[in-house]
C-alpha positions as CSV (number, residue, x, y, z in Angstrom):
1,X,-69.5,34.2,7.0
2,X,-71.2,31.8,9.2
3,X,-69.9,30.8,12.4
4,X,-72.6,28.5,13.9
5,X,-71.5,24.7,14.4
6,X,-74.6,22.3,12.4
7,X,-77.5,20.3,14.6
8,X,-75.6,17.2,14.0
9,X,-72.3,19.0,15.1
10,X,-73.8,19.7,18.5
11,X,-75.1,17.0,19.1
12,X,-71.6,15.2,18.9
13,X,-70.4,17.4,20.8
14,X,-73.0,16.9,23.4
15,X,-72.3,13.5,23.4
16,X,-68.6,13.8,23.5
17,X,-69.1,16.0,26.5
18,X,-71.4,14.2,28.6
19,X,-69.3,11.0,28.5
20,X,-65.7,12.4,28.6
21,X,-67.2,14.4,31.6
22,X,-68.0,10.9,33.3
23,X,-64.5,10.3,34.1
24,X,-63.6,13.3,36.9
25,X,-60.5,14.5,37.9
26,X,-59.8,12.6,40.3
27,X,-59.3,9.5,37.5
28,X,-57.2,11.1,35.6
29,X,-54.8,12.3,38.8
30,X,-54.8,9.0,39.8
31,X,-53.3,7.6,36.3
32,X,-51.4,10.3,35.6
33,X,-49.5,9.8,39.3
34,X,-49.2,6.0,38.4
35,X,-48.4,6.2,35.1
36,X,-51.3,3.6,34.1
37,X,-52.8,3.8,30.8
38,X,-56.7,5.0,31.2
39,X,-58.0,1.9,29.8
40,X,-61.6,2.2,31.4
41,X,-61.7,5.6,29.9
42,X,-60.4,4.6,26.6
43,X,-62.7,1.2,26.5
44,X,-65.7,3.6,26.9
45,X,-65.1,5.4,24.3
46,X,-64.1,2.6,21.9
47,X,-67.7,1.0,22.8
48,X,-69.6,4.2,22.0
49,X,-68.0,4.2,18.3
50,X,-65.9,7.4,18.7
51,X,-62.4,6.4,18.1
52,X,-63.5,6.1,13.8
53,X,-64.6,9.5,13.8
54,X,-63.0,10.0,10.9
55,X,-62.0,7.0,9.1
56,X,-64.2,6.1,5.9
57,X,-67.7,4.1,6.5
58,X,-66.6,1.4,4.6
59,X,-64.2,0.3,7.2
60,X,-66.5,0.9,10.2
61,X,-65.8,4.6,10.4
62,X,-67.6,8.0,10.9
63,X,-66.8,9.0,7.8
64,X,-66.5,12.7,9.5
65,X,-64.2,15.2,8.8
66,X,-61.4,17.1,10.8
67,X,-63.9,19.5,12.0
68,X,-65.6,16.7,14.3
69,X,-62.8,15.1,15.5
70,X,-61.0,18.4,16.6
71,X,-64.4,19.0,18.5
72,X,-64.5,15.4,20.1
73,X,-61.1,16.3,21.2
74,X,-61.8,19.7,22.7
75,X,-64.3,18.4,24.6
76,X,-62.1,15.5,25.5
77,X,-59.9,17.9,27.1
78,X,-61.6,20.4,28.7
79,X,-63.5,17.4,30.6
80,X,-60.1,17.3,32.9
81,X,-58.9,15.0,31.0
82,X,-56.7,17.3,29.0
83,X,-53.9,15.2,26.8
84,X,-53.9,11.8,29.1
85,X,-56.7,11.7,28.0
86,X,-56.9,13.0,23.9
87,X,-53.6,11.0,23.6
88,X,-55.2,7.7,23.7
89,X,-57.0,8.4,20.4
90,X,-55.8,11.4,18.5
91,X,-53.5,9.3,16.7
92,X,-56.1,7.0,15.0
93,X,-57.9,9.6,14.0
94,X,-55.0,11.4,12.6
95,X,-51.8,8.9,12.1
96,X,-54.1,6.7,10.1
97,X,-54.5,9.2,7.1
98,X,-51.7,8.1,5.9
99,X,-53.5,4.7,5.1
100,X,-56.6,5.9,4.5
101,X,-54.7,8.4,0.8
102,X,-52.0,6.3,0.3
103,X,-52.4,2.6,1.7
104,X,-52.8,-0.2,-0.5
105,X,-57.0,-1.8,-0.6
106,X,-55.7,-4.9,1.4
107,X,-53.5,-2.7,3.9
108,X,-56.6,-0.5,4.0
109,X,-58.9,-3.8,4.7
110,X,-56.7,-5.0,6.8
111,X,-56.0,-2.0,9.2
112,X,-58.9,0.5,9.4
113,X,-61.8,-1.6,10.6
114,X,-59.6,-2.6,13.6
115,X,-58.5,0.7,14.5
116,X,-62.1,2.5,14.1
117,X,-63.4,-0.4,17.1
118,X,-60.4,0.1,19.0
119,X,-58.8,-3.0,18.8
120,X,-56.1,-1.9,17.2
121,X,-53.4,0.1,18.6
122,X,-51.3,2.3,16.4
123,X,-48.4,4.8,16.8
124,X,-46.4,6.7,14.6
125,X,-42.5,7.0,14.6
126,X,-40.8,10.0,12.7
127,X,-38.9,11.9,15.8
128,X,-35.4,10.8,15.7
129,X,-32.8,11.8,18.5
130,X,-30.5,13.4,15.9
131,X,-33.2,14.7,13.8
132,X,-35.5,16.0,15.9
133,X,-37.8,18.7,13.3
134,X,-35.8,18.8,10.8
135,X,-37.3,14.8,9.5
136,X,-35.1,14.9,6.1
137,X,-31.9,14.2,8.5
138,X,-33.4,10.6,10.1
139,X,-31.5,7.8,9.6
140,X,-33.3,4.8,9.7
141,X,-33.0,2.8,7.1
142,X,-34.8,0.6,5.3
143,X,-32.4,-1.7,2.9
144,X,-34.5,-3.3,0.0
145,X,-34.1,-7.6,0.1
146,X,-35.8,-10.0,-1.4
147,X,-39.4,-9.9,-0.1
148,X,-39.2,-6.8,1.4
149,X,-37.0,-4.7,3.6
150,X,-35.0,-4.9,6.6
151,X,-35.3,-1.6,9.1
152,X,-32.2,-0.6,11.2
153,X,-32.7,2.8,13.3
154,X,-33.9,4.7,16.7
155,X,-37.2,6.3,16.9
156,X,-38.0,9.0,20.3
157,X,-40.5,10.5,21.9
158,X,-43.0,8.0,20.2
159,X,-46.4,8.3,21.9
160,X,-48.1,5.1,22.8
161,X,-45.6,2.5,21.9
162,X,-45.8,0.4,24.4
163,X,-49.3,0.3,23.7
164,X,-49.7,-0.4,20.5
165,X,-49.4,-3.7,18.0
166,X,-48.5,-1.0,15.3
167,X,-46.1,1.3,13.8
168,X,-47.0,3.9,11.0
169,X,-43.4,4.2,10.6
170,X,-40.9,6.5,8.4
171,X,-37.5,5.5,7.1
172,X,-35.3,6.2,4.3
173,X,-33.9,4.1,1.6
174,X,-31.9,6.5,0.1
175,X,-29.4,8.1,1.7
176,X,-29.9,11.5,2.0
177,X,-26.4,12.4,0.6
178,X,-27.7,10.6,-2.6
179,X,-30.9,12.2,-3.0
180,X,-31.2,15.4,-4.9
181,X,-33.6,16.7,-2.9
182,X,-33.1,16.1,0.9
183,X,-37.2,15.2,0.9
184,X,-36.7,12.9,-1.0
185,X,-35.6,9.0,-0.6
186,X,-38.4,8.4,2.4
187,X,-40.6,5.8,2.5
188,X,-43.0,5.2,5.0
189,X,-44.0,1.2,6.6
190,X,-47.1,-0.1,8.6
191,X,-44.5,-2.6,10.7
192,X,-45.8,-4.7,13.6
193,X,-43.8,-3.9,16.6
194,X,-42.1,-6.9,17.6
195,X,-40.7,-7.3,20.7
196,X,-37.9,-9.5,20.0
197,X,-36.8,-7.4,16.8
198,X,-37.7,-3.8,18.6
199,X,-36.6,-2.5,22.0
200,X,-39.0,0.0,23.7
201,X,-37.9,2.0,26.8
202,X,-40.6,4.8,28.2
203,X,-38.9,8.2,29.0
204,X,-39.6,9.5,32.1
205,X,-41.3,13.2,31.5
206,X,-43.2,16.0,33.2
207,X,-46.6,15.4,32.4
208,X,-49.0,13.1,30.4
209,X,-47.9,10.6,31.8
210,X,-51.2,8.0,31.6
211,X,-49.8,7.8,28.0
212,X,-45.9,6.9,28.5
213,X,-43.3,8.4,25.4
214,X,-41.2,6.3,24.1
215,X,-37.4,5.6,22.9
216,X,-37.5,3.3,20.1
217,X,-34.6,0.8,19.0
218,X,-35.1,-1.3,15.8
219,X,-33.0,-3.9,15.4
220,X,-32.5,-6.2,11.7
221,X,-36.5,-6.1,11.5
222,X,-37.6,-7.9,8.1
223,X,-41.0,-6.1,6.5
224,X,-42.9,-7.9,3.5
225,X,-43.3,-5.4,1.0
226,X,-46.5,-5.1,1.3
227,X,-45.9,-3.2,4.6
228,X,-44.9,-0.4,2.5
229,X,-47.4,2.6,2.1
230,X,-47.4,3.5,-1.5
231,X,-44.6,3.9,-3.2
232,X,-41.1,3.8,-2.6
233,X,-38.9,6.9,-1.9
234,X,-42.6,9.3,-1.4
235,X,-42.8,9.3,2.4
236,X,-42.0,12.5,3.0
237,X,-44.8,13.8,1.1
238,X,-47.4,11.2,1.9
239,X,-46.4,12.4,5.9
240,X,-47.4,15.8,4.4
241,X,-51.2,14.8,4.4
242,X,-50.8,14.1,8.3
243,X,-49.6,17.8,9.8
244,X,-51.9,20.2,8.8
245,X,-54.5,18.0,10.9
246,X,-52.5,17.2,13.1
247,X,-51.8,20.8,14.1
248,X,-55.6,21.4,14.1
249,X,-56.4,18.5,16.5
250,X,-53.7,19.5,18.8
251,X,-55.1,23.5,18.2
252,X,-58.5,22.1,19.6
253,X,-57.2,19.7,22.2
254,X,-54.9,23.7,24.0
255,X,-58.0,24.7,24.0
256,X,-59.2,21.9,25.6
257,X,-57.4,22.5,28.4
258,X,-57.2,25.8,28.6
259,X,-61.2,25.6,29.0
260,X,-61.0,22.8,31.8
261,X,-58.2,25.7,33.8
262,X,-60.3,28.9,33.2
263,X,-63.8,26.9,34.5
264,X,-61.8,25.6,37.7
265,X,-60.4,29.2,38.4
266,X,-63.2,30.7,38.2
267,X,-65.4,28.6,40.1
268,X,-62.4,29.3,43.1
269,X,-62.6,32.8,42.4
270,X,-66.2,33.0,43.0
271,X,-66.1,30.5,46.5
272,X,-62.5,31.9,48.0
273,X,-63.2,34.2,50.4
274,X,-60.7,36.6,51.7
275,X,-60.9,40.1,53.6
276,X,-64.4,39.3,53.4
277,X,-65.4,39.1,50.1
278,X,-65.1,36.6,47.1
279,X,-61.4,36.9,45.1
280,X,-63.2,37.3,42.3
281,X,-64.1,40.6,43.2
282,X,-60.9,42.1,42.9
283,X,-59.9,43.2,39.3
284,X,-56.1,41.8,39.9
285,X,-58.1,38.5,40.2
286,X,-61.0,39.2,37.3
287,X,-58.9,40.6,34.6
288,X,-56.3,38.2,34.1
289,X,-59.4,35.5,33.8
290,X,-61.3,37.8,31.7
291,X,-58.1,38.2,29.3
292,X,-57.8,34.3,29.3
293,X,-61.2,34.1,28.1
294,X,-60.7,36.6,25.4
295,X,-57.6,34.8,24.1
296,X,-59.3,31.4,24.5
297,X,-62.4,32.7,22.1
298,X,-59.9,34.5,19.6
299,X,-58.0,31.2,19.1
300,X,-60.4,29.3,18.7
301,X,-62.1,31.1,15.7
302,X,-58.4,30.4,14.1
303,X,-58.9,26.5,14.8
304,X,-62.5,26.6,13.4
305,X,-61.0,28.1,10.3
306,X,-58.2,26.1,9.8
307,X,-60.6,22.7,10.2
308,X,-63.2,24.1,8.0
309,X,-61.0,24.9,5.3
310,X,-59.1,21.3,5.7
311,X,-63.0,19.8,5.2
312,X,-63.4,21.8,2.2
313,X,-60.4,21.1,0.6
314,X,-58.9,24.4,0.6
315,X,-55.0,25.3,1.2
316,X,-54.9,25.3,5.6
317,X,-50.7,25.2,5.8
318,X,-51.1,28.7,7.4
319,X,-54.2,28.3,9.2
320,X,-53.2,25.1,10.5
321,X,-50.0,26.8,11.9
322,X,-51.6,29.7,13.2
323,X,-54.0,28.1,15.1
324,X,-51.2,25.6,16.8
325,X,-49.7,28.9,17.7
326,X,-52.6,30.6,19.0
327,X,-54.2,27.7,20.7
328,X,-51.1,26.4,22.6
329,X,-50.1,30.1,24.1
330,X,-53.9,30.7,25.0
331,X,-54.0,27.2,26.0
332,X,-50.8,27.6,28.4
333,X,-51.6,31.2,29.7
334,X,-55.0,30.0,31.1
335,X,-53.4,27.2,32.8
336,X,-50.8,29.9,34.4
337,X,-53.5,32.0,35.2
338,X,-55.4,28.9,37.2
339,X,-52.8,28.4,39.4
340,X,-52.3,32.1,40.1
341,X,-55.7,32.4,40.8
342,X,-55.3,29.8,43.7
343,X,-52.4,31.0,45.0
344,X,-50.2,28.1,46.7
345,X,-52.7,25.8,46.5
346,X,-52.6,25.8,42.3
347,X,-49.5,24.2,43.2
348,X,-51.2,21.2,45.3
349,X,-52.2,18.3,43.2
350,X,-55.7,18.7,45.1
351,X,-57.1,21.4,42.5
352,X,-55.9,19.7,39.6
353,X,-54.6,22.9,38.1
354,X,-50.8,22.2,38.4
355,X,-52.0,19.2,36.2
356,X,-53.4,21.3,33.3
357,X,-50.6,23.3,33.6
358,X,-48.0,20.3,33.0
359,X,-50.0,19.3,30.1
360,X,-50.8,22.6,28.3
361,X,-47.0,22.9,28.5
362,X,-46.6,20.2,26.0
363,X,-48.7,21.6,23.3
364,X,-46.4,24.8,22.9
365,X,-43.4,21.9,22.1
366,X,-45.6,19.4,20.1
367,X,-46.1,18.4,17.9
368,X,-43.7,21.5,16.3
369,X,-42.8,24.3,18.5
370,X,-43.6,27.5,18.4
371,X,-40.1,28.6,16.8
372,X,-40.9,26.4,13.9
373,X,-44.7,27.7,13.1
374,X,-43.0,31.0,13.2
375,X,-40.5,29.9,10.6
376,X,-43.4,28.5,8.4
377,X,-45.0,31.7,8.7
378,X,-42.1,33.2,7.7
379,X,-40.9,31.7,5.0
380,X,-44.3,30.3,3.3
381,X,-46.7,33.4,4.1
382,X,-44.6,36.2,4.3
383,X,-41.7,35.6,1.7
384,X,-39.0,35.9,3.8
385,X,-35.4,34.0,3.4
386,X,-35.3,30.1,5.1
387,X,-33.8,30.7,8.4
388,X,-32.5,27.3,8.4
């Protein structure tokens, strides 16, 4: 077993560090409370070459693997910046794997250069209001015409919309009552989101909110065929190639966070004095922190795992699901123990901590909840009956 990240994998993360860290807290209170997009912070990033991490060298990328990425986006977090600011990338480096497997050479040519300088905005729409998890049920459609298609349906809680010139984008066109297998008869688009053709409304939400959510309503919008990512009715398993990392991004990114809480409660534990003497002092104060370190570490030697075996090609379903899991409840209960550790003032926007909290809340809904990696586990480790 070896557990030590390379030279080269420090270094990133050095880097990573040292430039997420130059945006403070402060910046990101002040977005998140006006519901601005962090463009300054995003722009910085773009320039320094991050945002291709992992998209191939032949289109301007990194050519890294999952492994980086996941540790750009720790760092990314625990900087303060937590998921206002990891949501402004996370989906190039993940949403755009779909194009990298399955996307035809022009689509590749045409897409992946611009999204690895930042120039190009992309989201990715599966979450229907109907639907929610269970993706087989969505119902927008996609009716083959001459050309192409024409997409009719209603996307929500689509992350950067508003945003974005883009759309990774997954429809049917088959019916689901006229498929054999409910997975199949999905097809997934690169569409441009236009305006006139689709109607984006932000949903107002707890926290994140630099990078607005939005309802999506697509409206008798025509799509060349050459839109289409690979081949008709495969969708569903092309989206496949997206989750696994995409629960080890957002493992590393609950971590993240829960790193940026622990680090701001324990510096107030050390410099709050009462009775006398630091609160620190006090076991009821030390051991909950101590515990929230403990959990933090455990976790993240699930994450590692799971991104290391992704790298190497190994099977990482149950990996990838057990560090989501681990991450986002470590994650959370550090952020909890933050603002306990300040008493009523982890509830004043001041310390920042009531932030971190909003945010780690997220990562125990998204991008599956708990509920459901429990049902992977216990259906495709264990052996036990589908319980839905």
């Amino acid at each position: 077993m070896h557990f030590e990240l390379t030279p080269d994998q420090e270094q990133l993360r050095a880097g990573a560090r040292e430039l997420a860290r130059s945006f403070g807290d402060d910046y990101w209170a002040e977005k998140d409370q006006k519901v601005e997009f962090p463009w300054e912070f995003y722009n910085a990033f773009a320039e320094g070459g991050w945002l291709g991490i992992a998209i191939p060298t032949e289109f301007g990328g990194g050519g890294l693997g999952i492994t980086e990425a996941a540790l750009l986006l720790e760092e990314i977090a625990a900087s303060g910046a937590g998921m206002n600011g990891c949501s402004t990338m996370h989906l190039t480096i993940f949403g755009l794997n779909t194009i990298v497997k399955h996307g035809s050479a022009d689509l590749q040519k045409e897409i992946l250069p611009s999204a690895a300088d930042g120039s190009l905005h992309v989201c990715f729409g599966v979450t229907e209001p109907n639907a929610g998890t269970d993706t087989t049920s969505i119902t927008t459609f996609a009716e083959k015409v001459d050309g192409g298609y024409v997409i009719n349906g209603r996307k929500v809680w689509i992350t950067k919309a508003g945003d974005s010139q883009k759309m990774i984008l997954i429809t049917r066109t088959t019916k689901r009552e006229d498929v054999t297998r409910s997975t199949d008869g999905m097809t997934l688009f690169l569409i441009d989101i236009d305006r006139e053709k689709i109607d984006l409304r932000a949903i107002p939400k707890m926290g994140r909110n630099a990078v607005s959510s939005y309802e999506v309503f697509i409206d008798n919008l025509f799509v060349p065929e050459s839109a289409r990512i690979g081949e008709e009715g495969k969708g569903f398993k092309y989206l496949l190639d997206g989750l696994n990392p995409e629960r080890i991004l957002l493992a590393h990114e609950a971590l993240g966070i829960g790193r940026a809480a622990l680090e701001k409660a324990t510096r107030y534990a050390k410099e709050r004095v009462v009775f006398g003497r630091p609160i620190g002092k006090n076991q009821g104060v030390a051991f909950p922190l101590a515990e929230a370190q403990i959990r933090l570490d455990a976790a993240e030697l699930m994450a590692r795992q799971a991104a290391w075996r992704y790298d190497q090609g190994l099977p990482c379903g149950q990996q990838a699901n057990s560090a989501k899991w681990l991450c986002a409840e470590a994650g959370f209960q550090a952020a909890d123990q933050a603002i306990q550790t300040h008493g009523g003032m982890g509830y004043a926007r001041e310390y920042h901590v009531e932030r971190y909290f909003r945010e780690s809340r997220i990562m125990r809904l998204a991008p599956v909840s708990q509920e459901m990696v429990l049902n992977y586990v216990s259906q495709h480790v264990l052996g036990l009956p589908k319980s839905y």
